[in-house]
C-alpha positions as CSV (number, residue, x, y, z in Angstrom):
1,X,-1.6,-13.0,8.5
2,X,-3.8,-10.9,10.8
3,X,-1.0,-7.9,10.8
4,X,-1.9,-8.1,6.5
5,X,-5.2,-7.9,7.0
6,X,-5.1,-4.7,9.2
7,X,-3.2,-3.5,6.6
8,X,-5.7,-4.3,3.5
9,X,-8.6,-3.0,5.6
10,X,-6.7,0.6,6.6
11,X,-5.8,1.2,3.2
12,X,-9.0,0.2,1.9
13,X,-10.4,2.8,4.8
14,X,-8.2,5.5,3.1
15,X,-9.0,4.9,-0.6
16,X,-12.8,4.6,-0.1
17,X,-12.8,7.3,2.4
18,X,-10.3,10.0,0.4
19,X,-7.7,10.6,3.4
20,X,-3.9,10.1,4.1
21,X,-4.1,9.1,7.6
22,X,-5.6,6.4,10.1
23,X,-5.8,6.1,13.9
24,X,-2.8,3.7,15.1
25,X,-1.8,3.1,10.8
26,X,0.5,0.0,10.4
27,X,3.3,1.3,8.6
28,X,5.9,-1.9,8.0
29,X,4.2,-5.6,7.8
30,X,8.0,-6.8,9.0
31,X,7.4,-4.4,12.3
32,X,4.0,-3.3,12.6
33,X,4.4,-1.4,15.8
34,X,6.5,1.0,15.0
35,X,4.6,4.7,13.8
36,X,6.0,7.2,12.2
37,X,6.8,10.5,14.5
38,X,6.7,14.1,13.9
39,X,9.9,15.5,15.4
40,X,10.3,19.1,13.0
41,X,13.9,18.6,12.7
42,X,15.8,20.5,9.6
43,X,16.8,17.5,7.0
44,X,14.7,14.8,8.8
45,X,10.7,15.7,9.4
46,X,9.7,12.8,10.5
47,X,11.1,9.8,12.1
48,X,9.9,6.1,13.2
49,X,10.0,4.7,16.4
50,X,8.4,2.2,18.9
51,X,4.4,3.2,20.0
């Protein structure tokens, strides 16, 4: 419940505040610490891995 709740306030964060982005920003309730990671490869940007 408290990983939801992170997730409610963060997006509430980015809606009130106009942004796309959030310090340490839970991106899967079912595994909320992996983040997403820049890597600048051709075909795949980004990529998601452990913190």
């Amino acid at each position: 419940m408290e990983t939801i709740r992170k997730i409610y306030e963060q997006q509430k964060y980015m809606y009130d505040n106009h942004t796309h982005s959030v310090e340490d920003r839970i991106v899967s309730v079912s595994q909320p610490f992996v983040r997403p990671i820049v890597r600048g490869k051709a075909g795949k940007p980004v990529e998601f891995g452990m913190k």
